[in-house]
SEDRENGU-970542 format. One line per 8 residues: their letters; for each residue x, y, z of C-alpha. Coordinates in steps of 0.5 Angstrom, whole numbers, always signed. Example, Ala and Ser with C-alpha at 12.3 -4.5 7.8 and 13.67 -1.06 7.14 Angstrom:
BEGIN
AS> +25,-9,+16 | +27,-2,+14
//
This chain:
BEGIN
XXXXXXXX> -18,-91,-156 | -19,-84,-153 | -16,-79,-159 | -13,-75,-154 | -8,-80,-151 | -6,-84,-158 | -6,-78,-163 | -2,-79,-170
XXXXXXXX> +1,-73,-172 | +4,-72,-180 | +10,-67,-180 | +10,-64,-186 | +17,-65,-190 | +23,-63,-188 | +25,-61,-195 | +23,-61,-202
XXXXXXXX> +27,-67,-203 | +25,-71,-197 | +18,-74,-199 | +17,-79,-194 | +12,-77,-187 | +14,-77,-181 | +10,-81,-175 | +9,-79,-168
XXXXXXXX> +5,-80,-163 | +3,-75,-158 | +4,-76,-150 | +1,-73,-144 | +5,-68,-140 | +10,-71,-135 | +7,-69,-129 | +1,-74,-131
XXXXXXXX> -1,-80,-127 | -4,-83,-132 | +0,-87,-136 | -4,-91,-141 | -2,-85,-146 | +4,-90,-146 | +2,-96,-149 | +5,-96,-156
XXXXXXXX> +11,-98,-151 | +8,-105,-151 | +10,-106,-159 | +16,-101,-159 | +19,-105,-154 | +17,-113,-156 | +23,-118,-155 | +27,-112,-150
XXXXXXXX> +30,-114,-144 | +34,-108,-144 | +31,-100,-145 | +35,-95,-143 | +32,-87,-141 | +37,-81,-144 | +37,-75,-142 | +41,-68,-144
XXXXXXXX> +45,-64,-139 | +42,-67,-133 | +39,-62,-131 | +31,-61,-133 | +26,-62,-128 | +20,-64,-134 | +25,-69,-137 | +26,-73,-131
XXXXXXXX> +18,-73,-129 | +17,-76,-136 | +23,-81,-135 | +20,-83,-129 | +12,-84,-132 | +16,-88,-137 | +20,-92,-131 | +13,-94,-128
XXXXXXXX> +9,-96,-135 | +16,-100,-136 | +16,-103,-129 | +7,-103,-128 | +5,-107,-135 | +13,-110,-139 | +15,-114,-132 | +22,-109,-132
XXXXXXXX> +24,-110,-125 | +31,-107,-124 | +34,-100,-125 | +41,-98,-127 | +43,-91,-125 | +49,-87,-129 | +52,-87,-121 | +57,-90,-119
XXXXXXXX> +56,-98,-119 | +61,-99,-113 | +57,-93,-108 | +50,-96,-109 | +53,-103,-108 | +55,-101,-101 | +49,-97,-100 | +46,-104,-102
XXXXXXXX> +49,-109,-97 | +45,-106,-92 | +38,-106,-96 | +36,-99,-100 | +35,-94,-96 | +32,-87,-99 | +38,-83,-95 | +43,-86,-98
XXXXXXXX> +41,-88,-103 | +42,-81,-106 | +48,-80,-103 | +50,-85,-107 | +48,-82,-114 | +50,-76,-116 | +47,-69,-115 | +44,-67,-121
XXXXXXXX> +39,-73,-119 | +39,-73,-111 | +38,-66,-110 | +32,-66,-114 | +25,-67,-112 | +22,-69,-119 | +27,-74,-118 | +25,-76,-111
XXXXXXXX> +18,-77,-113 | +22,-84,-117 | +26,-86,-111 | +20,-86,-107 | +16,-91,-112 | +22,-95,-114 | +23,-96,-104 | +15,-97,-104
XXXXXXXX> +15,-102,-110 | +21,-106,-108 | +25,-104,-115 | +32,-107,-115 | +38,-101,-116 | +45,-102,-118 | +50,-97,-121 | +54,-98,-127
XXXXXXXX> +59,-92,-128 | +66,-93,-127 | +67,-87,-123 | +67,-86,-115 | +63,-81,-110 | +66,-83,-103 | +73,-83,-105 | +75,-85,-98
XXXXXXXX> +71,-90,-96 | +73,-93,-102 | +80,-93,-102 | +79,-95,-94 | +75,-101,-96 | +80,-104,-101 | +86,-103,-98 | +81,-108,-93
XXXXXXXX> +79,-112,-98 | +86,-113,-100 | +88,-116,-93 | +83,-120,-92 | +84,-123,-98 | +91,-124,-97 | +93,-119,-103 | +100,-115,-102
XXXXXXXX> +100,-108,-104 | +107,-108,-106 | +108,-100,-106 | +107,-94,-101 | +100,-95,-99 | +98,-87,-98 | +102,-85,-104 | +97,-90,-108
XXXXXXXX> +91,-87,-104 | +94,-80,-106 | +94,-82,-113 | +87,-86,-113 | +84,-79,-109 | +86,-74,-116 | +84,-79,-120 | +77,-80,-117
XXXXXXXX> +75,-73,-114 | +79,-69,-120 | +81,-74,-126 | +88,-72,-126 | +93,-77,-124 | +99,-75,-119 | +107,-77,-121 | +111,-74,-116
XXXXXXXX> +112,-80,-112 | +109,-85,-115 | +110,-86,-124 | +104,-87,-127 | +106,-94,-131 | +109,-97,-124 | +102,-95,-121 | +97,-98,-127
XXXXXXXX> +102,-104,-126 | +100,-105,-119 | +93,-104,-120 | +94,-109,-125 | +97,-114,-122 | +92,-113,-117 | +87,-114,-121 | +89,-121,-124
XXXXXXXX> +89,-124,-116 | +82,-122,-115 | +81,-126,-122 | +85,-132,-118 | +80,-132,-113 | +73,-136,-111 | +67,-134,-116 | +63,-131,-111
XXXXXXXX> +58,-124,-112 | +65,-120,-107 | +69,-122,-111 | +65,-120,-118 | +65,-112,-115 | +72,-112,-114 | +73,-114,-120 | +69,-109,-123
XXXXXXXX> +71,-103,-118 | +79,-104,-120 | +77,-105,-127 | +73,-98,-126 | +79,-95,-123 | +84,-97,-128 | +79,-93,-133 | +78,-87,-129
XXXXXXXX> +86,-87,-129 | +88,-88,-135 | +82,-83,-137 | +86,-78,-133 | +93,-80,-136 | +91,-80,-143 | +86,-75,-144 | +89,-68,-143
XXXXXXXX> +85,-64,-147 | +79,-62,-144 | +72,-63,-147 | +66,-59,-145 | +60,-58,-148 | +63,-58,-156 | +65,-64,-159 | +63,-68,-152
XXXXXXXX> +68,-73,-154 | +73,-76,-159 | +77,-83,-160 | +81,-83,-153 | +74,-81,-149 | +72,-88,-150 | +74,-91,-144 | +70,-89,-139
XXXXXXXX> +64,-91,-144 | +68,-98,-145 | +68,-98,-138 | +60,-97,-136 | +58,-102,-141 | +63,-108,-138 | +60,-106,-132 | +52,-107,-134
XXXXXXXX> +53,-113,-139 | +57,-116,-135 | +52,-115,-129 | +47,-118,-134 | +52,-124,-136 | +51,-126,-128 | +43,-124,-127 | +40,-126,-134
XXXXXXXX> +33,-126,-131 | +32,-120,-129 | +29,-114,-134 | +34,-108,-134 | +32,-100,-135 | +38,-96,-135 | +37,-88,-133 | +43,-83,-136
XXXXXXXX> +45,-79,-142 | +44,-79,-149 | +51,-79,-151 | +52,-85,-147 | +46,-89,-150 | +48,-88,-157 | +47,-95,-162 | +50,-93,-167
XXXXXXXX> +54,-86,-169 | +57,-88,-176 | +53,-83,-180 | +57,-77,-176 | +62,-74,-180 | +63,-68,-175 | +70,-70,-173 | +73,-71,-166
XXXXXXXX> +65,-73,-165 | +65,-79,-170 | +70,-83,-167 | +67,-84,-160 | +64,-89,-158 | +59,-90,-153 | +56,-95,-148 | +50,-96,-152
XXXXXXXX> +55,-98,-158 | +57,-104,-153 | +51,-105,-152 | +48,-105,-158 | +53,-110,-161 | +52,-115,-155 | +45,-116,-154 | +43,-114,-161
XXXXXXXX> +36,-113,-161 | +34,-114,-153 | +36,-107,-152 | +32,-101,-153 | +36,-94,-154 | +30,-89,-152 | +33,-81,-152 | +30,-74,-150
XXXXXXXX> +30,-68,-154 | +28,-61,-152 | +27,-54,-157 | +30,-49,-151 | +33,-43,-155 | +37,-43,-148 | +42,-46,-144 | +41,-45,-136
XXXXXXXX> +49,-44,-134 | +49,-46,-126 | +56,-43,-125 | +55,-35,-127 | +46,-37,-125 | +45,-34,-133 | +41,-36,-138 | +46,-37,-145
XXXXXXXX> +43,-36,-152 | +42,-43,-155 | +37,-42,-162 | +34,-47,-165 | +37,-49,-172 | +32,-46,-178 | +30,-53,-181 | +32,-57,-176
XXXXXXXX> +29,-64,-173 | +27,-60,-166 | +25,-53,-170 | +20,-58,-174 | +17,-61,-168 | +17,-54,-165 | +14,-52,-171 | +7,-58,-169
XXXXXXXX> +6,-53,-162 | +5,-60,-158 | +8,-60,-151 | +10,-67,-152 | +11,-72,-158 | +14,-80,-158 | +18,-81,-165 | +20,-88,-167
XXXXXXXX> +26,-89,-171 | +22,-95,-174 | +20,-91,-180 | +22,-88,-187 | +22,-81,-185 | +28,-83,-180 | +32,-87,-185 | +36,-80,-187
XXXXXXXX> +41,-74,-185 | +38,-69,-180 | +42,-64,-176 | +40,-64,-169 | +44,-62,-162 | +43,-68,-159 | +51,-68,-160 | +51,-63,-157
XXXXXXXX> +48,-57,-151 | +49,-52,-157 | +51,-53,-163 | +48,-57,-169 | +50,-64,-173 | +47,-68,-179 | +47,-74,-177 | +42,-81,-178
XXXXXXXX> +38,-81,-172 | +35,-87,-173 | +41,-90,-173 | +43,-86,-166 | +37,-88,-163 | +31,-93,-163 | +26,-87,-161 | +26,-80,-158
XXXXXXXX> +21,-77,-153 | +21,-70,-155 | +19,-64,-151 | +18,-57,-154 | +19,-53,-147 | +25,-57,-141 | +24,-54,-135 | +30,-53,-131
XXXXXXXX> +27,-54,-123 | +25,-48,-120 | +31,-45,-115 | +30,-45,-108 | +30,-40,-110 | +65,-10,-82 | +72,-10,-81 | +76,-6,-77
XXXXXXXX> +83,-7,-73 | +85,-5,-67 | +92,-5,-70 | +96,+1,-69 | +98,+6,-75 | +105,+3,-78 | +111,+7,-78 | +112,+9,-85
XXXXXXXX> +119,+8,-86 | +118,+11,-94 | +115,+19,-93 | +113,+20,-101 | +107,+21,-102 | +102,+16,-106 | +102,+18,-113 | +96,+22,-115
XXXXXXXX> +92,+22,-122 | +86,+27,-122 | +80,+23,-127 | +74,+27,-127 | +71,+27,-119 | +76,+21,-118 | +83,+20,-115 | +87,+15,-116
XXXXXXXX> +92,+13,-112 | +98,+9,-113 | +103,+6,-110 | +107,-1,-107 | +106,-5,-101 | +113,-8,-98 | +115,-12,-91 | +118,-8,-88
XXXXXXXX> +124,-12,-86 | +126,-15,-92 | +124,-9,-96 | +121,-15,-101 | +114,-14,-105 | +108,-16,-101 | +104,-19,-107 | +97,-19,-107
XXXXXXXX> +96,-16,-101 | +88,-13,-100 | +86,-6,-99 | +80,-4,-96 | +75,+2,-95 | +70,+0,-92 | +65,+6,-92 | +67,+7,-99
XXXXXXXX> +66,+0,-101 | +72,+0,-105 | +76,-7,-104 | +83,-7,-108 | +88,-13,-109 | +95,-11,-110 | +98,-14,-116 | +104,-19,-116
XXXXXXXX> +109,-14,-115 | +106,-11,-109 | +103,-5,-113 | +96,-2,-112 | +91,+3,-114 | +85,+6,-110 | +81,+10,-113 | +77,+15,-108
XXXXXXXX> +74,+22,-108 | +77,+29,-107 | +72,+27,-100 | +75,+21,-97 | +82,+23,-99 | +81,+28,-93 | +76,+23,-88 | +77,+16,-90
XXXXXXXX> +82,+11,-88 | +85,+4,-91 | +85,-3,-88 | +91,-6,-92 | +93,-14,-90 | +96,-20,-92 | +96,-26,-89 | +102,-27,-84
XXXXXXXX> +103,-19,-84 | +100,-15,-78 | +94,-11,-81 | +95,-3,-82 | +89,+2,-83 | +93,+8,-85 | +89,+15,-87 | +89,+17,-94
XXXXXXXX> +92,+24,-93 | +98,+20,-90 | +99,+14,-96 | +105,+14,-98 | +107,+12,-105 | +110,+6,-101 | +108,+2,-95 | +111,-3,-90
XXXXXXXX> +108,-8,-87 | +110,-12,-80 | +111,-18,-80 | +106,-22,-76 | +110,-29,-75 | +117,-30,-74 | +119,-38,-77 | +122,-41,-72
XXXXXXXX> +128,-47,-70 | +124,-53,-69 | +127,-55,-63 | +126,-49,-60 | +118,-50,-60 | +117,-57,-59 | +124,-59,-57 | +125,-64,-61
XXXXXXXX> +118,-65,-65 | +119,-62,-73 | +112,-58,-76 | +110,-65,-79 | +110,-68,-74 | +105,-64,-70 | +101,-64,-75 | +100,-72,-76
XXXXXXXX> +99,-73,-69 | +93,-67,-70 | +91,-70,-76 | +91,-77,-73 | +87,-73,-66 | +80,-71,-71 | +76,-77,-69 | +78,-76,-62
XXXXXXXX> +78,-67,-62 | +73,-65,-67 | +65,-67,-67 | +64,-74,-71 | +57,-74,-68 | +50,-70,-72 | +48,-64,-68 | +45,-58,-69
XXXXXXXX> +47,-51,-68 | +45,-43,-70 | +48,-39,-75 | +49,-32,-76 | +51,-31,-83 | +52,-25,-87 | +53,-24,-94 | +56,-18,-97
XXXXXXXX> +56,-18,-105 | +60,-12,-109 | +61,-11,-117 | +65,-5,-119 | +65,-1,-113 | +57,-2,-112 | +53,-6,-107 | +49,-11,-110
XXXXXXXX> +47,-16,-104 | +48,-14,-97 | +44,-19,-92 | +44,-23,-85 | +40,-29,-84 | +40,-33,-78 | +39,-41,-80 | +39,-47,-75
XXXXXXXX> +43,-52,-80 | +45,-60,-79 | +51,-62,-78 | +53,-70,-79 | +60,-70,-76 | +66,-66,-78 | +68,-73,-82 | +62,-74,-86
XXXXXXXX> +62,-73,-93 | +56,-70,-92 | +53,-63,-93 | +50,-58,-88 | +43,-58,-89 | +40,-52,-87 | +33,-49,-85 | +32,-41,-85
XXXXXXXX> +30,-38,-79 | +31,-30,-80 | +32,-26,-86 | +34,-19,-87 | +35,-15,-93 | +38,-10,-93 | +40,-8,-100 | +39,-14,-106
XXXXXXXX> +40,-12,-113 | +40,-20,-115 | +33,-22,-113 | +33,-27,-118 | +39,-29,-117 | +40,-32,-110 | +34,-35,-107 | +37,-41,-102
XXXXXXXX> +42,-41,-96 | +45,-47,-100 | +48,-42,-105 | +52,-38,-100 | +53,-43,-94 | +56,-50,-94 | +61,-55,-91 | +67,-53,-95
XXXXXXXX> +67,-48,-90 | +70,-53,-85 | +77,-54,-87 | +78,-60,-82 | +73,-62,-87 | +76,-61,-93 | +82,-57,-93 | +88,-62,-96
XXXXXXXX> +92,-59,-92 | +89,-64,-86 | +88,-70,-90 | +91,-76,-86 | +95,-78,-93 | +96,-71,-97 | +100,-66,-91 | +107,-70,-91
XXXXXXXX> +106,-66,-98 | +106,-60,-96 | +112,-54,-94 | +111,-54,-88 | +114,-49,-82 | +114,-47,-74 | +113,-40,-74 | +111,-36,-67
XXXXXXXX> +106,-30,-67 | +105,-24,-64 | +99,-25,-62 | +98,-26,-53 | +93,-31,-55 | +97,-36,-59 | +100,-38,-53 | +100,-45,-52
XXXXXXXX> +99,-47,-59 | +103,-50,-65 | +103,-45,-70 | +104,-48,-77 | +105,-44,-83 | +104,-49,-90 | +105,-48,-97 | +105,-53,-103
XXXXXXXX> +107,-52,-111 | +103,-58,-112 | +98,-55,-116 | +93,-59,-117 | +85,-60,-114 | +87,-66,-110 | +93,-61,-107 | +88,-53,-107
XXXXXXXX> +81,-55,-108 | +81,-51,-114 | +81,-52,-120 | +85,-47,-124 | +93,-46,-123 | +94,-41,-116 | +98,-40,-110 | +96,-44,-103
XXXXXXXX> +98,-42,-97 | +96,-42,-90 | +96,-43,-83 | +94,-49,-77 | +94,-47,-71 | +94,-53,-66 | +94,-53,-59 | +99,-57,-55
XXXXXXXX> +97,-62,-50 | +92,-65,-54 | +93,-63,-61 | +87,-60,-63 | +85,-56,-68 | +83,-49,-66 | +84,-45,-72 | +86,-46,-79
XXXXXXXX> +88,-39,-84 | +88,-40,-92 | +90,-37,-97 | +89,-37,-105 | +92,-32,-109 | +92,-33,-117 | +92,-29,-123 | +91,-33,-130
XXXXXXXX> +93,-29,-137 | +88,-31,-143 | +91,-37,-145 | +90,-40,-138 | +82,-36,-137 | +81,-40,-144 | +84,-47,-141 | +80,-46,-134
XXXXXXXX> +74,-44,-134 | +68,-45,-137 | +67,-45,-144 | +60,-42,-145 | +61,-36,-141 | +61,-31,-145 | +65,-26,-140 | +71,-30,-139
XXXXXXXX> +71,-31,-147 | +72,-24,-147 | +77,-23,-141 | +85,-22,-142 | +87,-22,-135 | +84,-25,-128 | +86,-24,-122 | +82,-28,-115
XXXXXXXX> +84,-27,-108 | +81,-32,-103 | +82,-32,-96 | +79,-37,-91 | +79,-37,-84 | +76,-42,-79 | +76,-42,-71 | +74,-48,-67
XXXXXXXX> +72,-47,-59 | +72,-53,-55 | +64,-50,-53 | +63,-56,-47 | +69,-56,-44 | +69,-63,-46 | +74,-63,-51 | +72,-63,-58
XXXXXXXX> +73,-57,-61 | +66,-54,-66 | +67,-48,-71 | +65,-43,-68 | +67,-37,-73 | +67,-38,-81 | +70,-32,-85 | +71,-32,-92
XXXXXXXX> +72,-27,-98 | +74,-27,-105 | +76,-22,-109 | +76,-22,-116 | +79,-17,-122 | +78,-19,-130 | +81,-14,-135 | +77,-14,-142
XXXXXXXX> +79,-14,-149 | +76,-7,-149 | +81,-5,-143 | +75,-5,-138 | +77,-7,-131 | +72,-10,-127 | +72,-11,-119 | +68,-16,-116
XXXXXXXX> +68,-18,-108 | +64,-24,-105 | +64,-24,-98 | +61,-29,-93 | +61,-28,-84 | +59,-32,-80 | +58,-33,-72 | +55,-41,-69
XXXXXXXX> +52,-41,-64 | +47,-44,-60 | +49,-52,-61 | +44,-57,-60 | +48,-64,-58 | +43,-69,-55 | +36,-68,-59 | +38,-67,-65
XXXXXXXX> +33,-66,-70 | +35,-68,-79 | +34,-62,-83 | +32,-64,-90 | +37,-63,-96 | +33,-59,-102 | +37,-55,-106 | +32,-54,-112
XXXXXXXX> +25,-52,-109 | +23,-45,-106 | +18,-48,-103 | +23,-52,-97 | +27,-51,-91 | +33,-46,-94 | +29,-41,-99 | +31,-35,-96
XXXXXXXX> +23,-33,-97 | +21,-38,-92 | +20,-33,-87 | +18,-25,-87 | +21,-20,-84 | +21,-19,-77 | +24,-12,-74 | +23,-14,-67
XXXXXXXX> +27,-20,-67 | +33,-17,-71 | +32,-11,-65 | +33,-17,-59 | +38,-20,-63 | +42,-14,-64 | +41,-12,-57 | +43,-18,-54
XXXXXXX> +47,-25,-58 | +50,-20,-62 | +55,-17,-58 | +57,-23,-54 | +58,-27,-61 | +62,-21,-63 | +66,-22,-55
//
């Protein structure tokens, strides 16, 4: 055999007391189509009908192209002929009633693995070679299809859902989508009773394949929400797990050995990650770590010898953090396992467990993204592909007011501290009639890029220069209030806003229907107002990022973007037209349109304050506006205390508010204002965000500002009402452990025009390439489309 394909490489001892050598055998790059390198498996896999493929983090390219190599060696020459994915078994056995589908079978599985075009390559052989597909995983993708679907499946087979039927949804909605259970309404033990009860009719009912799904599903359900009940201690990336994270592992093996108890014939590859394919953990003393157990443990107790665990392993000294788009420092442990496998200088290496040199302690990561642990790894695995470098995919990579000035009741003049060139100006912002603190209201310089919130009591301030003290002007606001721009030489130490909104008697407005009552009609009126139907549509975008009082990113772009239907769980997909950079000090850090544009820009889309079960849980009241053009509209002001992803669409305490600007007559939705206003001590900073980021570690305070504004235009006459205008803008200050303070604003605007409705054309998903439709280098400059534009569209998209 060609030395080149089979090589027997002797790694030297890992200690003075560790006599025995280690074999592995070296393997051919991932993106190789040769697959003869590979035949080794033949012998290492006698007598398996079940191999199951780990991964670590989900998010390295090469790994998944290796897995996928060892998929088709598996399928071409051992006879494997099914592939169970770690996504959920409910949403790919739906895509399967219809037969397989490319398309929707990625929107069946979760991203890490559908938005990758290595990954893509998989789903491409695994269509043109009629591979079976199911799901394993105890979670849900398609929240509302699913619970739809039940309360369907429930009906036709005559099982009585014995409390209310949207408090349940609600509940089953937090569960799936934010793993938290709701209680206001519906106590967790009277909710697991009735998913218990029933769960014990469907076992009562024929034998059959439906019927075997359902049992697995609300068993899957059961799981997830008690998951979400039980665990209330977070887990991240460290100590991934202790004894009461079991359940969705418990969970995820009950679905595939059971699915393998109905379909003894077939030959099963599983694809997922390491930790959920351990055979055997009892080697690890790490606490928290060695009382969990895995799918694998399951398995491997089960099937005993038919099952196969073969895990991947990399020598990454760090770790790419898709929240901050940062690389964070993760050294290799001197001495460790993968330290003396980088050691070889292979690429690429197969390690069986099968061998003396494994049957002792090594300290490896494979617990962990970061940190190392001793443990048996011939227990932990059958095999390990290592790979000394994993490759990440590569990534695709102005306000004013026609306000008058206020009336300042207050005529002190704003504070003022001299540091150096700076001023500081301080003071407080109040309504004007109550006298009551406006909390975080915005402040604005635009000229001068200072952008500034105000704090929870209304208190403010602005640092400016001795120049603009005497030329410039401030934009302060607060959703409900009417925008004032005051000059700074006229800043009063305390400033006054109107108040835009008056709240109203309900029988004054509607004569006789109360706000909640609107709402319903409007919400239940989205199929029938709003586009349900795909369509095209032009966008101009604009970006504006600042740190610190300094621009860091300022562009306009103009997309052709692909939108399903406002109902569609789908996000838009884009392809890049135009770009202009007009300033860019992160060129390495924004490189596709997906990262600033997306569908929960469209609140009828995502904003639970429109969902047809979640708005009769909000705080909700009439309110009459000042504005000429919001006669002929219900106005309806929101609020809610629930504060919870499946009530805020954030996933940290905040305060959401809002507006919904409903047209009567027909009641659709025409415009929609949110607001977040948030501000987290260190104990919460250290609880809700993300444990690996080495700024929030060092933060003590966080304060973010967010405020979200969408107008729909009934563009045809026709009666469906289209987004026309999307406007967002998040302002976030953290305050260090060093008393610094940074200030940072993220700023998107965009004007749609230009919707295709007939001839739509499908624009392709990608977010991992920059070589696809919405790389912001796809196209180059050109000055005088951007002078036509400006000329011309502009002004009237600003009409």
């Amino acid at each position: 055999m060609n030395k080149i394909l089979l090589t027997l490489t002797f790694i030297l001892v890992f200690s003075s007391t560790q006599a025995q050598e280690l074999q592995t055998v070296e393997l051919l790059p991932p993106n190789s189509k040769n697959i003869s390198d590979l035949s080794f498996l033949k012998e290492e896999l006698q007598g398996k009908d079940l191999v199951m493929l780990g991964e670590m983090t989900h998010m390295y390219a090469n790994i998944f192209e290796m897995k996928a190599r060892i998929v088709k060696y598996l399928h071409q020459n051992l006879g494997f002929n099914t592939i169970a994915i770690e996504s959920p078994m409910y949403d790919i056995w739906k895509m399967n009633q219809k037969g397989f589908n490319p398309d929707e079978f990625k929107e069946s599985i979760w991203g890490v693995w559908s938005q990758s075009e290595t990954f893509q390559k998989l789903i491409n052989y695994i269509d043109q070679n009629n591979i079976s597909v199911i799901g394993f995983d105890s979670q849900f993708i398609d929240t509302n299809a699913f619970i739809e679907n039940f309360y369907d499946y429930c009906e036709r087979n005559k099982i009585p859902i014995k409390v209310d039927e949207d408090d349940l949804g609600i509940i089953i909605e937090g569960v799936i989508e934010s793993s938290t259970i709701e209680e206001e309404d519906i106590d967790y033990r009277t909710y697991e009773n009735e998913l218990q009860r029933i769960l014990k009719a469907i076992t009562k009912l024929e034998s059959n394949e439906t019927n075997y799904y359902w049992n697995q599903f609300i068993k899957s359900l059961i799981a997830g929400s008690q998951n979400a009940f039980y665990n209330t201690t977070e887990y991240l990336t460290t100590d991934f797990g202790n004894k009461n994270h079991n359940i969705r592992d418990t969970q995820m093996a009950d679905n595939l050995l059971t699915y393998i108890a109905r379909n003894p014939d077939e030959k099963i590859i599983v694809w997922a990650d390491n930790i959920h394919i351990m055979n055997d953990n009892s080697s690890i003393t790490k606490p928290v770590s060695k009382d969990f157990i895995s799918m694998g443990n399951h398995i491997h107790e089960s099937l005993k010898n038919k099952a196969y665990s073969l895990a991947t392993i990399h020598a990454n000294d760090s770790l790419f953090d898709t929240g901050t788009r940062r690389w964070e420092a993760t050294p290799v442990q001197e001495g460790s396992f993968e330290a003396q496998l980088k050691k070889l200088q292979i690429p690429y290496i197969f390690i069986s467990s099968n061998q003396p040199a494994m049957r002792q302690p090594y300290e490896s990561r494979l617990l962990d993204f970061i940190d190392f642990t001793s443990v048996r790894l011939d227990q932990l695995h059958d095999g390990y592909i290592f790979l000394k470098d994993a490759l990440i995919p590569s990534q695709q990579s102005t306000i004013s007011s026609e306000n008058p000035k206020l009336n300042l009741v207050n005529e002190e003049e704003a504070e003022r501290t001299e540091t150096g060139k700076t001023l500081l100006l301080k003071g407080q912002i109040k309504d004007k009639e109550t006298d009551a603190e406006i909390p975080f209201a915005t402040l604005i310089l635009e000229e001068q890029e200072i952008y500034r919130v105000a704090d929870e009591n209304g208190f403010f301030e602005l640092p400016v220069t001795k120049h603009s003290l005497k030329n410039a002007s401030v934009s302060i606001s607060s959703m409900g209030f009417e925008e004032a721009t005051i000059d700074l030489k006229e800043l009063k130490s305390t400033t006054y806003l109107t108040p835009q909104f008056q709240e109203l008697a309900e029988v004054v407005v509607t004569g006789f229907l109360s706000p909640w009552a609107v709402l319903k009609k409007a919400v239940l009126s989205k199929k029938s107002n709003h586009p349900t139907a795909p369509f095209n549509f032009y966008r101009y975008g604009q970006v504006f990022i600042s740190k610190n009082d300094t621009t860091q990113l300022d562009l306009e772009l103009i997309t052709k973007e692909y939108d399903h239907g406002y109902l569609a769980p789908y996000v838009i997909t884009q392809r890049v037209e135009q770009v202009k950079w007009n300033k860019n000090e992160m060129p390495k850090v924004y490189k596709n349109s997906a990262q600033f544009f997306s569908y929960r820009q469209n609140a009828i889309r995502y904003a639970n304050i429109l969902h047809k079960r979640k708005y009769k849980k909000f705080n909700l009241a009439f309110v009459q506006s000042t504005e000429p053009e919001d006669e002929g509209l219900y106005i309806i002001s929101f609020q809610t205390e629930r504060n919870k992803w499946n009530y805020t669409n954030r996933g940290y305490p905040t305060s959401y508010s809002g507006r919904v600007y409903i047209k009567k007559g027909s009641f659709a939705i025409v415009k929609v204002v949110e607001n977040w206003e948030t501000k987290m001590n260190k104990e919460e900073i250290e609880k809700f965000t993300y444990k690996g980021n080495s700024d929030s570690q060092n933060m003590i305070s966080y304060t973010i500002k967010e405020e979200n504004t969408c107008v729909y235009e009934d563009i045809e006459n026709t009666g469906k009402y289209y987004a026309t205008h999307y406007f967002n803008r998040t302002y976030k200050e953290s305050k260090s452990n060093e008393g610094n303070t940074t200030y940072s604003i993220f700023q998107l605007n965009s004007k749609l025009f230009d919707f295709e409705l007939n001839e739509v054309e499908e624009i392709e998903y990608y977010q991992y390439n920059n070589k696809k439709e919405n790389s912001l280098f796809r196209v180059e400059y050109d000055n005088d489309f951007w002078n036509n534009f400006y000329n011309n569209k502009l002004s009237s998209l600003n009409e």
